[in-house]
N, C-alpha and C positions, 0 to 999 in steps of 0.2 A: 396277235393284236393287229388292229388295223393302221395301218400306217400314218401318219401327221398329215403327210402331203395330201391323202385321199379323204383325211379328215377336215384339214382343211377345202378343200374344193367342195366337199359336201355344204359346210357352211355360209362358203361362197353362193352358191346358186340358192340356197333354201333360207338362207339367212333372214333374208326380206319379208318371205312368204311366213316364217315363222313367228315373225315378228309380229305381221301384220294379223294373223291369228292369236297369238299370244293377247294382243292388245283387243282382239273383240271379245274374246272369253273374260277379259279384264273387266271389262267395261258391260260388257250385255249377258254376263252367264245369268241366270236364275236362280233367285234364293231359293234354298230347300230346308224343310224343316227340320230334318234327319240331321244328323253333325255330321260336318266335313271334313275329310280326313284324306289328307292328300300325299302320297309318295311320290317322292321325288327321284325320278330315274330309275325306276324297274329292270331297267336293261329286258334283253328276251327272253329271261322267264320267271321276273319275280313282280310277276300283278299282284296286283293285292283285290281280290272283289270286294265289292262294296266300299271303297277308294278311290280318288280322282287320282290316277294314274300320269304323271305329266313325266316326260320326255321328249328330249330333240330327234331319237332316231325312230323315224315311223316305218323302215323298211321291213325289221327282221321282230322288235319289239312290239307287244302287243300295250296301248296307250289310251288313255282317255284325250288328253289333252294334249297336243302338239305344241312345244314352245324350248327355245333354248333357255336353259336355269341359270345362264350368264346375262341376261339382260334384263334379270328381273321377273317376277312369280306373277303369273298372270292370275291372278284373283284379288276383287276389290278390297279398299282397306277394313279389317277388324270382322272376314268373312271366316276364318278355318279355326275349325277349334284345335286339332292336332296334325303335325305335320314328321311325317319319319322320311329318311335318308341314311341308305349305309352303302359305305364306301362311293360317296358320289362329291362330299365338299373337296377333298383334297382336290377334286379335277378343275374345280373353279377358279378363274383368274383373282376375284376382288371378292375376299370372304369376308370384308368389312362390310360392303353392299349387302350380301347378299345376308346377312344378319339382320340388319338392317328392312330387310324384304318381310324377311320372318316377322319381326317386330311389326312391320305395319301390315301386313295382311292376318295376324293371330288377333283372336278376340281376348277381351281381358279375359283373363283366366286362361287361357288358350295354351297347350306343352304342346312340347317339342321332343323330339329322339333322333339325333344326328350323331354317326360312328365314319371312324376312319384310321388308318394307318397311326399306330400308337407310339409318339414322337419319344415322350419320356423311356418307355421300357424298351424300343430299338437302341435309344444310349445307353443305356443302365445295361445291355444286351452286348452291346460291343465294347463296353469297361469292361465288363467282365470276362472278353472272350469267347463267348460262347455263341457261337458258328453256328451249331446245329440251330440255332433257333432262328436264322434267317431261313428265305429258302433261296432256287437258284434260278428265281422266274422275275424280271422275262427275260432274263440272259444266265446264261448258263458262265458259273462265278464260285471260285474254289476258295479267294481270300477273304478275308472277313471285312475289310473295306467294298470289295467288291460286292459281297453281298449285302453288306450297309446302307451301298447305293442304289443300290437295286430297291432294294425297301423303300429309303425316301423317296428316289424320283422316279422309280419305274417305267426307263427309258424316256426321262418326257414327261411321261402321263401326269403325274402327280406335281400340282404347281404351289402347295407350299406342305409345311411339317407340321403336325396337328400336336397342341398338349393341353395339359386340362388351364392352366394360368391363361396362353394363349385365347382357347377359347371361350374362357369367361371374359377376360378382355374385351372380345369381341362382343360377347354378351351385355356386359355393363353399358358399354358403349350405344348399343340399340335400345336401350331402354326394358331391355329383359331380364328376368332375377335369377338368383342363384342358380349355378349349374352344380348337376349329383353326376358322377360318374358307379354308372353301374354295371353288373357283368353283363355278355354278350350271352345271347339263347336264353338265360334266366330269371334274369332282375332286371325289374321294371315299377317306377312309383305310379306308372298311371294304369291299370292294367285293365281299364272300360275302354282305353284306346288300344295299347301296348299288347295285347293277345296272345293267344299262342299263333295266331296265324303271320304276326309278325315276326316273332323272338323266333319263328320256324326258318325264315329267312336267313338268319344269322349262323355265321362257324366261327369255330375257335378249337382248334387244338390244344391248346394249354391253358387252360380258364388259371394256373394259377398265374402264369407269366402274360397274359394277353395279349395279342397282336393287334387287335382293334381295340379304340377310345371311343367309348360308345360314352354318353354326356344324355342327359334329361333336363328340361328347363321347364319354364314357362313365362307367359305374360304377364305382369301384375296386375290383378283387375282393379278397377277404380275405385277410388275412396271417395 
């Protein structure tokens, strides 16, 4: 894992510049008639073609758009019709904002497919004892609190705890309707968006116990 310190310094110098590109793709990208469908945070090797690829790391990661996903989605309001992300919300500071972003850049009608570290069954997982279902990354962690923690905050990484109440919550609140939590690699309600070239993206070792809270929404369109 990359260190805080070098992550942060990265932010430091690029911040601006990200910014400042975030905000021209905002403002001056071009409509396209084809439906827009944008992943958020690819990391280095999960592109999506035919996808607006957006990410803050342009070093090692292959990206459409350059922009950090903490200050905001650079695409103008009510342009994207479907938007996926797994395992990238837990890394955001303000997941009330960035809800919020969805909300106003999704057209009516517009879903969503956002996954992350699965808050309810990590408890339900440490009531019950059962160790083996954490693992011992990124630290290497033999007690079951130990490996609890490791789950939730992963050194750091992960700045809050995902569950499905929490993120309707956040849902409601944006102006978005009912969230479906569905399985991870197989189930999916939108599946002209949702493909196999995305559900290909996704692991899960125990689809009966799940590690990731993968959630499906959408816009409400206008009445």
């Amino acid at each position: 894992m990359i260190s805080r310190r070098l992550k942060a310094t990265f932010y430091s110098l690029c911040g601006p510049v990200m910014t400042l590109n975030a905000w021209r793709h905002r403002n001056f990208a071009s409509c396209r008639a084809a439906p827009v469908r944008v992943h958020l945070g690819p990391g280095q090797k999960n592109y999506l073609p035919g996808w607006v690829n957006v990410d803050a790391n342009f070093l090692t990661a292959k990206i459409d758009v350059w922009a950090n996903l903490a200050d905001g989605l650079p695409f103008p309001d009510a342009s994207v019709d479907a938007f996926y992300s797994h395992h990238v919300i837990e890394h955001l500071p303000d997941l009330a904002s960035h809800f919020h972003e969805l909300s106003r850049c999704l057209k009516p009608g517009g879903v969503f497919r956002v996954g992350g570290p699965h808050g309810d069954m990590a408890m339900r997982k440490y009531v019950e004892g059962a160790s083996a279902w954490f693992s011992d990354f990124p630290d290497k962690r033999e007690s079951l609190g130990g490996r609890l923690e490791n789950y939730i905050f992963c050194r750091g990484e992960h700045l809050t705890i995902l569950t499905p109440s929490f993120l309707q919550e956040l849902a409601t609140h944006a102006g978005l309707g009912q969230l479906t939590a569905v399985q991870p690699k197989t189930e999916t309600l939108h599946p002209a968006h949702f493909g196999p070239e995305v559900l290909g993206l996704e692991w899960e070792t125990t689809p009966e116990a799940p590690h990731t809270l993968l959630v499906e929404g959408f816009k409400p369109a206008r009445t």
